[in-house]
C-alpha positions in Angstrom: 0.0 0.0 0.0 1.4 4.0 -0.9 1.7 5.9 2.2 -1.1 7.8 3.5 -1.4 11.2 2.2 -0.8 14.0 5.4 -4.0 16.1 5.7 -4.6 19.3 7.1 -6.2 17.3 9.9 -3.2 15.6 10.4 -1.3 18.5 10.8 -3.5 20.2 12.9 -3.8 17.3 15.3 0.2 17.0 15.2 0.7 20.7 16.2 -2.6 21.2 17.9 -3.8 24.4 15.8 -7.0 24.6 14.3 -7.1 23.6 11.2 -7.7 27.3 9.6 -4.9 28.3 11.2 -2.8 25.5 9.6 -4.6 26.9 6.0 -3.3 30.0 7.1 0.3 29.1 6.9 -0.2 27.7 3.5 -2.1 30.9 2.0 -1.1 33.9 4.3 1.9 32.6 6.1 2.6 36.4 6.8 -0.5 36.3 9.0 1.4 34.1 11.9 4.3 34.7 14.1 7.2 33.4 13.1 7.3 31.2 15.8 4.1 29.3 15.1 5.7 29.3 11.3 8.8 27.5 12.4 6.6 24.7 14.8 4.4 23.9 11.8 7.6 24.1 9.2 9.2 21.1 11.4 6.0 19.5 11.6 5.6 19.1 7.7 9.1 17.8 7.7 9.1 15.0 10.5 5.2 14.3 9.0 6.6 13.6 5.8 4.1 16.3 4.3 3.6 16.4 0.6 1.9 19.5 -1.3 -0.6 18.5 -3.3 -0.7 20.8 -6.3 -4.3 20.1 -7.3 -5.6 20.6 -4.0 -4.3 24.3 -3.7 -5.7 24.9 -7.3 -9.5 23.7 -6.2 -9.2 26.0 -3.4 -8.1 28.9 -4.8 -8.7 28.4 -8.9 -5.4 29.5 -9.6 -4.0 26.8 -11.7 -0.7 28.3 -12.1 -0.3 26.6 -15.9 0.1 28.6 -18.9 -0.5 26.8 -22.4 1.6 27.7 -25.4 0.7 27.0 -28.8 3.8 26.6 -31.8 3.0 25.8 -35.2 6.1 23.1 -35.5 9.7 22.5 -33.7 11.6 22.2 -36.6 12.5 26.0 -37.3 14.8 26.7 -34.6 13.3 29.8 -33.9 10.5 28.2 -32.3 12.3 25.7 -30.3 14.1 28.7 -28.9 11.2 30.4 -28.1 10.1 27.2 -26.2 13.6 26.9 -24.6 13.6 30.9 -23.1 9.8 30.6 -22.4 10.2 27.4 -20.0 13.4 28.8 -18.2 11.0 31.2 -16.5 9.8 28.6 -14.7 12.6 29.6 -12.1 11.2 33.0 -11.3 7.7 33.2 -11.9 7.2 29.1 -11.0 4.6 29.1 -14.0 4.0 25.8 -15.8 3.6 25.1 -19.1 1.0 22.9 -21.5 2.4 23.3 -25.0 0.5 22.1 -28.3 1.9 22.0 -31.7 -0.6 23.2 -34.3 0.2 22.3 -38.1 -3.0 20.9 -39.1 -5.5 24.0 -39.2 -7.9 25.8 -37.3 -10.4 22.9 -36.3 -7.0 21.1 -34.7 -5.9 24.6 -33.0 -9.6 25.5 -31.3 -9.9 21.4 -29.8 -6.3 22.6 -28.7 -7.5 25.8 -27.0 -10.7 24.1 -25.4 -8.1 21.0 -24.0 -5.9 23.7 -22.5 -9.0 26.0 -21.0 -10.3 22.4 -19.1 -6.7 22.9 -17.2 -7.2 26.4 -15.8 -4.9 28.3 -18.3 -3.9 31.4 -16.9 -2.9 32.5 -19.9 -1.8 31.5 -23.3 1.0 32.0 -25.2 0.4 32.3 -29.4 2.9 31.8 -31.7 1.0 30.4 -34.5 -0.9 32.3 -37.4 -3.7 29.8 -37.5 -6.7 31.5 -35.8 -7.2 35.6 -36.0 -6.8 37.4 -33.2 -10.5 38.0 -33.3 -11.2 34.4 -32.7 -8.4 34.4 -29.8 -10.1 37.2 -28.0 -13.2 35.3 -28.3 -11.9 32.8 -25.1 -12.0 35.7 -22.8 -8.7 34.8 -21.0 -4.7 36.8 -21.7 -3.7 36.1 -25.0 0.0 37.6 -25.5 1.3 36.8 -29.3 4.3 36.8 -30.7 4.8 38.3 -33.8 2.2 37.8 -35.8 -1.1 39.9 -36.2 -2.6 41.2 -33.2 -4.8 43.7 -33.5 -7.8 42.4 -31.2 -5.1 40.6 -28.4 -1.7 41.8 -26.9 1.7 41.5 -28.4 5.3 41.3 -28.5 7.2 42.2 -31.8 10.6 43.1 -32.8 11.8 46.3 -34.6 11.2 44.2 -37.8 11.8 47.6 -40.1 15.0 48.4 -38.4 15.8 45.1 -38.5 15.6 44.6 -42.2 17.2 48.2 -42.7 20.3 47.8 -41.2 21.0 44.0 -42.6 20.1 45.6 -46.3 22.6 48.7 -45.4 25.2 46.4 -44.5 24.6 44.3 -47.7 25.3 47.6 -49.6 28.0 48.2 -47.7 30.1 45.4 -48.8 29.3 46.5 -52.7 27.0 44.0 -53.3 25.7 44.3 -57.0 22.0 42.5 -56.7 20.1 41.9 -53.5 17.6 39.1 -53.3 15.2 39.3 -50.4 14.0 35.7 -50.2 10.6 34.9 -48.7 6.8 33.8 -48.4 4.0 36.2 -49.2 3.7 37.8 -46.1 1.1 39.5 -45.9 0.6 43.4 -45.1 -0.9 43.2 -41.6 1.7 40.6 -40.3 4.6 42.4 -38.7 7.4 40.3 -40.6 6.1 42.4 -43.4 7.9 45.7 -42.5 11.3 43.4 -43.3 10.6 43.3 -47.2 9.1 47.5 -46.6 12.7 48.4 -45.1 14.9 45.9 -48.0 12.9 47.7 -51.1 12.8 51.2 -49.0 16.2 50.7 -48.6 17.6 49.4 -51.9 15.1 52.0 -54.0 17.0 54.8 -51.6 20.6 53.6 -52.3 19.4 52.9 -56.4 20.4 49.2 -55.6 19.3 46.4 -58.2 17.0 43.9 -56.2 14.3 41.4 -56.1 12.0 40.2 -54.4 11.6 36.3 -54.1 8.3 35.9 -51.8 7.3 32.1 -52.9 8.6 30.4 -50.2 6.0 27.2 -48.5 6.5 24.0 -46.9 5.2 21.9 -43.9 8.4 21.1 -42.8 12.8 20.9 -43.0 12.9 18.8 -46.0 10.3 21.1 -47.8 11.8 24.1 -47.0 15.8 23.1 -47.7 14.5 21.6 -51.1 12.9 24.9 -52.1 16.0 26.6 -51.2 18.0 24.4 -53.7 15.6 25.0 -56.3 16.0 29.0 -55.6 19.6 28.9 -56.0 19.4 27.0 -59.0 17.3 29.6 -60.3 19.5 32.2 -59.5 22.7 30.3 -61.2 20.4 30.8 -64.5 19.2 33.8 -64.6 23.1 35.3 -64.1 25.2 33.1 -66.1 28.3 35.7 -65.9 28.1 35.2 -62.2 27.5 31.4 -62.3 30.8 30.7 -60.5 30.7 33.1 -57.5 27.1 32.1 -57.1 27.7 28.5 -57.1 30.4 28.3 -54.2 28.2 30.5 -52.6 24.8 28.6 -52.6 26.9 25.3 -52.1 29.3 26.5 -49.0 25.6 28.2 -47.9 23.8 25.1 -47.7 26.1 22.7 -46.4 26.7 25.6 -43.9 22.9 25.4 -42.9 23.1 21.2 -42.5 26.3 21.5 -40.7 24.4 24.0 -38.1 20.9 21.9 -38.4 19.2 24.9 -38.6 16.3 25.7 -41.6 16.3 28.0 -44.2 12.7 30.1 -42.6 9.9 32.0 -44.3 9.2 35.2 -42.6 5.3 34.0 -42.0 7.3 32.1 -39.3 9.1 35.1 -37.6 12.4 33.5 -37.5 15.6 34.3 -38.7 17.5 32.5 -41.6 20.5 33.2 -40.1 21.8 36.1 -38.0 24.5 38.9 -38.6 27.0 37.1 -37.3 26.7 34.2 -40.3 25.9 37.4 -42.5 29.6 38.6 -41.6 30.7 34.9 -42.0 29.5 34.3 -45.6 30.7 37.8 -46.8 34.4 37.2 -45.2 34.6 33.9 -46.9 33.0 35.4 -50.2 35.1 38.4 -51.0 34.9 38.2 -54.8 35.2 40.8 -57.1 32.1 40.4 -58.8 30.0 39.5 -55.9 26.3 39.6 -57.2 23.8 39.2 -54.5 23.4 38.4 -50.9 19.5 36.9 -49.0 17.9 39.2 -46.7 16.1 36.6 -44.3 14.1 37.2 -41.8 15.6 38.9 -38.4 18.8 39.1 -40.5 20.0 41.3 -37.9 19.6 38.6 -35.0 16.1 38.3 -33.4 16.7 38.3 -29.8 14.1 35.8 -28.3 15.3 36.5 -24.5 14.7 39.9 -24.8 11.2 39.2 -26.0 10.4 36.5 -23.3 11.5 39.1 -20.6 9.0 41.3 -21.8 5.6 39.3 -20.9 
């Protein structure tokens, strides 16, 4: 047989308070002299006294669980976010229910109802799935995290800036052709002020550029496949540079393997890589006739502990 679960009871018997007072020291400690603190302290230890979690949540309705909802794992960004996000635990003692949502919006609301059965305090939304409309709808906090927001809260990144300063230093080096690589992102997402600040920024400077915004896929493979068919493309449509290009997209690619990181769309919020492999490729690429460089998203290094310090 397990061994009997210590009651309130039990405890009150042992120390001879009342049990109220005993609820007391569990919910207003503060309440009780710190001698009557320390007699029932030492009588939870030599009890063998166990919290019990659930209890404190039926008496109080604080559940202390927060759900989180990712669209997948396999973009690093994400499983960074995750990482950051459940290292709070330390301070704030919050725990988290986390649901991957990749299969639509009927698979993301049975999600939501699951996680409000648990008491959610609050949910964390880094999927595009459902509006922000629909998430306001559940009546509970909704923070998201890049991604359209008008009806909930939100944390974004300068994504403008962002994009600004990556294109700028693209120019810097001399680049000849800048090729902004992406999905369609559209208007009201915040990712879209990245491809706003690359043509804002080349038009300015009276760089050559393009915009490449047909990038999908449900997962690494589909992604790093399309990425090989892009660079391809780009090998054809400038033959002159075909050599400069080719040692690029090749040392590029085996870069991202080696790393096991993916080459992201910006509907995603993540960063294809950051300005430190930026530096990287353009040290190891100083050609003459350089001819273009990718403008991901969060070029410029998104910086997810930042963000997870403000909720």
């Amino acid at each position: 047989m397990g061994k009997k679960q210590v009651t309130f009871a039990d405890i009150a018997e042992y120390t001879h308070f009342s049990k109220t007072t005993i609820s007391r020291y569990f919910n207003h400690p503060d309440s009780l002299t710190l001698e009557n603190q320390e007699k029932i302290s030492r009588a939870l230890d030599e009890l063998g006294y166990k919290k019990n979690k659930l209890a404190k949540v039926l008496a109080n309705g604080k559940s202390e669980f927060v759900g989180i909802i990712v669209p997948n794992l396999y973009l690093h960004y994400y499983s960074e976010m995750l990482t950051q996000l459940l290292a709070t635990y330390t301070d704030y003692h919050y725990k988290f229910l986390i649901f991957m949502s990749d299969k639509g919006t009927a698979e993301e609301e049975n999600y939501i109802d699951e996680l409000l059965a648990y008491q959610i305090e609050g949910l964390i939304v880094l999927s595009h799935t459902l509006s922000s409309e629909k998430l306001a709808s559940y009546h509970i906090p909704i923070v998201a995290i890049e991604r359209e927001s008008m009806h909930i809260s939100s944390v974004t990144s300068d994504n403008y800036m962002g994009a600004l300063q990556a294109t700028s230093l693209l120019i810097r080096d001399k680049c000849d052709i800048l090729i902004h690589i992406n999905v369609d992102v559209p208007k009201y997402v915040p990712a879209y002020d990245r491809i706003r600040a690359f043509e804002d920024t080349c038009t300015e400077h009276n760089i050559p550029y393009e915009l490449s915004l047909n990038v999908s896929g449900d997962s690494y493979n589909d992604l790093f496949s399309q990425m090989k068919v892009i660079f391809n493309n780009i090998d054809e449509k400038y033959p002159d540079k075909k050599d400069e290009i080719e040692q690029l997209s090749e040392e590029f690619l085996s870069e991202i393997e080696e790393m096991d990181t993916t080459v992201e769309d910006e509907s995603d919020s993540e960063a294809m890589y950051d300005e430190k492999d930026t530096i990287l490729l353009n040290q190891n690429h100083q050609i003459q006739a350089k001819c273009y460089y990718m403008v991901g998203n969060g070029l410029m290094g998104d910086r997810i502990d930042e963000i997870v310090r403000t909720f």
